[in-house]
TORVOBA-932216 format. One record per residue (C-alpha): residue in one letter; y, z, x. Coordinates in nm, 3 decimals, always signed. Example, Ala and Ser with C-alpha at 12.3 -4.5 7.8 and 13.67 -1.06 7.14 Angstrom:
! residues 2
<pt><r>a</r><y>-0.450</y><z>+0.780</z><x>+1.230</x></pt>
<pt><r>s</r><y>-0.106</y><z>+0.714</z><x>+1.367</x></pt>
END
This chain:
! residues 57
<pt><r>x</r><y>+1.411</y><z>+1.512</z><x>+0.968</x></pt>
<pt><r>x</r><y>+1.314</y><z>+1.810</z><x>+1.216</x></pt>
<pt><r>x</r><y>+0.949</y><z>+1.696</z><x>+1.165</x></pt>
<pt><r>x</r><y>+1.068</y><z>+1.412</z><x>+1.279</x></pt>
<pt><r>x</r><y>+1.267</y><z>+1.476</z><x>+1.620</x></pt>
<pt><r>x</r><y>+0.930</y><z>+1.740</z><x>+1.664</x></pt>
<pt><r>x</r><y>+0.695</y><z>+1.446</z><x>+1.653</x></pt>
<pt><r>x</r><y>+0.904</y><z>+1.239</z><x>+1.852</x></pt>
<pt><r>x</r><y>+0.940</y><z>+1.484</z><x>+2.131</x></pt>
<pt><r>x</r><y>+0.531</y><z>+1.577</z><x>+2.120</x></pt>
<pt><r>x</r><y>+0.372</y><z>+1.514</z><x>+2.392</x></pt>
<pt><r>x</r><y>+0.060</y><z>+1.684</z><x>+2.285</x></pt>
<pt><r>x</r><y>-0.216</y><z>+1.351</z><x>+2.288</x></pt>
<pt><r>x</r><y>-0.399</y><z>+1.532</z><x>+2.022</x></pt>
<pt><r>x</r><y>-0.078</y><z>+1.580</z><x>+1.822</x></pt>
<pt><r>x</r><y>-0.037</y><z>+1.163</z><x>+1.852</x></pt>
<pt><r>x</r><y>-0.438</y><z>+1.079</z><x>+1.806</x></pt>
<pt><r>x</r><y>-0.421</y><z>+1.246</z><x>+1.458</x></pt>
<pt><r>x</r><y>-0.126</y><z>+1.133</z><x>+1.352</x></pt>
<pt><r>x</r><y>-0.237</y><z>+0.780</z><x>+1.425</x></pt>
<pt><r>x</r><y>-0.539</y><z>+0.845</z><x>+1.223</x></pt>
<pt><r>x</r><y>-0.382</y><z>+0.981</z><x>+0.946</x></pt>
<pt><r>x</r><y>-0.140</y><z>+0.687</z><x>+0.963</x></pt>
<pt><r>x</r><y>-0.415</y><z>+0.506</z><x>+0.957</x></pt>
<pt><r>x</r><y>-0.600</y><z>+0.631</z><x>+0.640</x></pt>
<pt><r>x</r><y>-0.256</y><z>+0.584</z><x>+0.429</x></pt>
<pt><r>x</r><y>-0.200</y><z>+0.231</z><x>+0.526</x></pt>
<pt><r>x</r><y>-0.605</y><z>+0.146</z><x>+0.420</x></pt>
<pt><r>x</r><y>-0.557</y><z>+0.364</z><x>+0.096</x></pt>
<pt><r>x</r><y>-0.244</y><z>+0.150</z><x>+0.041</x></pt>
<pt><r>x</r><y>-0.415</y><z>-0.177</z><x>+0.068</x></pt>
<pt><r>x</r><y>-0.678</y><z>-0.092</z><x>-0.119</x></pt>
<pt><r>x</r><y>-0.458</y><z>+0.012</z><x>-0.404</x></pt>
<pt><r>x</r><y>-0.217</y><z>-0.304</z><x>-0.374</x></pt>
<pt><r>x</r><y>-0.537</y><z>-0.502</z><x>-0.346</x></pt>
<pt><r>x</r><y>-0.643</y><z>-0.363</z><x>-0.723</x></pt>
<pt><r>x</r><y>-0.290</y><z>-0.366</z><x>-0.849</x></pt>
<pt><r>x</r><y>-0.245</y><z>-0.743</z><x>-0.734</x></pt>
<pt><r>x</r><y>-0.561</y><z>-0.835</z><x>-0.937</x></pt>
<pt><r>x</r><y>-0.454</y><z>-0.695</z><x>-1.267</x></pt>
<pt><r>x</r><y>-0.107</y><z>-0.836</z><x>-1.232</x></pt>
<pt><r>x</r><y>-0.239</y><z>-1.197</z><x>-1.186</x></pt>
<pt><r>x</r><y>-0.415</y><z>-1.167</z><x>-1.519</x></pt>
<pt><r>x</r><y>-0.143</y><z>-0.999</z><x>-1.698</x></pt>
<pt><r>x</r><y>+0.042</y><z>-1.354</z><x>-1.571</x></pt>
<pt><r>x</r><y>-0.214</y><z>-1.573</z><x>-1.649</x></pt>
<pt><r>x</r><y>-0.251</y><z>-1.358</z><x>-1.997</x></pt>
<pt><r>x</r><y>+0.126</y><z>-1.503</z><x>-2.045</x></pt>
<pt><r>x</r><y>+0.101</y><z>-1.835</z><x>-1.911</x></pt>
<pt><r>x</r><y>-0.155</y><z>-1.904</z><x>-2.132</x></pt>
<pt><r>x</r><y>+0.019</y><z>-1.793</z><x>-2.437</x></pt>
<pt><r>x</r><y>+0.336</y><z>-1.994</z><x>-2.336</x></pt>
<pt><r>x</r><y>+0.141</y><z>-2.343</z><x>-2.287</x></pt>
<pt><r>x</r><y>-0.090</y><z>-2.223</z><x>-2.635</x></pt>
<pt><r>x</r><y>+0.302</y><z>-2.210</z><x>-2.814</x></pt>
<pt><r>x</r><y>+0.372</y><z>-2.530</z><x>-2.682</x></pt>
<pt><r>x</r><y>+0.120</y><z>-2.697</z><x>-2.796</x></pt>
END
Protein backbone atom coordinates (compact mmCIF):
# COMPACT_ATOMS: atom_id res chain seq x y z
CA UNK A 1 0.00 0.00 0.00
CA UNK A 2 3.00 2.57 0.63
CA UNK A 3 4.15 1.66 -2.93
CA UNK A 4 1.14 2.74 -3.69
CA UNK A 5 0.53 6.34 -2.07
CA UNK A 6 4.62 6.64 -3.38
CA UNK A 7 3.55 6.14 -6.94
CA UNK A 8 0.66 8.18 -6.63
CA UNK A 9 2.46 11.14 -5.24
CA UNK A 10 5.57 10.72 -8.04
CA UNK A 11 5.96 13.25 -9.99
CA UNK A 12 9.14 12.01 -11.45
CA UNK A 13 7.98 11.60 -15.60
CA UNK A 14 10.51 8.90 -15.78
CA UNK A 15 9.07 7.23 -12.68
CA UNK A 16 5.41 7.30 -14.74
CA UNK A 17 7.01 6.44 -18.44
CA UNK A 18 8.29 3.10 -16.98
CA UNK A 19 5.67 2.24 -15.10
CA UNK A 20 3.40 2.65 -18.09
CA UNK A 21 5.67 0.42 -19.97
CA UNK A 22 5.89 -2.12 -17.62
CA UNK A 23 2.09 -1.91 -17.33
CA UNK A 24 2.17 -2.32 -20.60
CA UNK A 25 4.25 -5.56 -21.06
CA UNK A 26 1.91 -7.38 -18.29
CA UNK A 27 -1.31 -6.59 -19.94
CA UNK A 28 0.30 -8.05 -23.62
CA UNK A 29 1.82 -11.10 -21.64
CA UNK A 30 -1.72 -11.50 -20.24
CA UNK A 31 -3.43 -11.59 -23.52
CA UNK A 32 -1.23 -13.62 -24.99
CA UNK A 33 -1.64 -16.19 -22.30
CA UNK A 34 -5.61 -15.88 -22.15
CA UNK A 35 -5.40 -16.00 -25.93
CA UNK A 36 -3.66 -19.76 -25.60
CA UNK A 37 -5.70 -20.71 -22.60
CA UNK A 38 -9.05 -19.75 -24.49
CA UNK A 39 -8.01 -22.11 -27.38
CA UNK A 40 -7.46 -25.20 -25.36
CA UNK A 41 -10.60 -24.64 -23.37
CA UNK A 42 -12.81 -24.52 -26.54
CA UNK A 43 -11.56 -27.97 -27.45
CA UNK A 44 -11.74 -29.40 -24.09
CA UNK A 45 -15.71 -28.20 -24.72
CA UNK A 46 -16.04 -29.33 -27.97
CA UNK A 47 -14.07 -32.69 -26.69
CA UNK A 48 -17.41 -32.93 -24.38
CA UNK A 49 -19.99 -31.81 -26.62
CA UNK A 50 -19.10 -34.28 -28.86
CA UNK A 51 -19.17 -37.10 -26.48
CA UNK A 52 -22.64 -35.93 -25.14
CA UNK A 53 -24.39 -35.83 -28.78
CA UNK A 54 -22.08 -39.42 -29.60
CA UNK A 55 -24.22 -40.84 -26.14
CA UNK A 56 -27.25 -39.67 -27.52
CA UNK A 57 -27.17 -41.12 -30.41
Amino acid sequence: MRMLRCLVRSRDGATVVEYGLLAALISVGLLIGLQNFSGALLDMLTFITDTLEGAWA
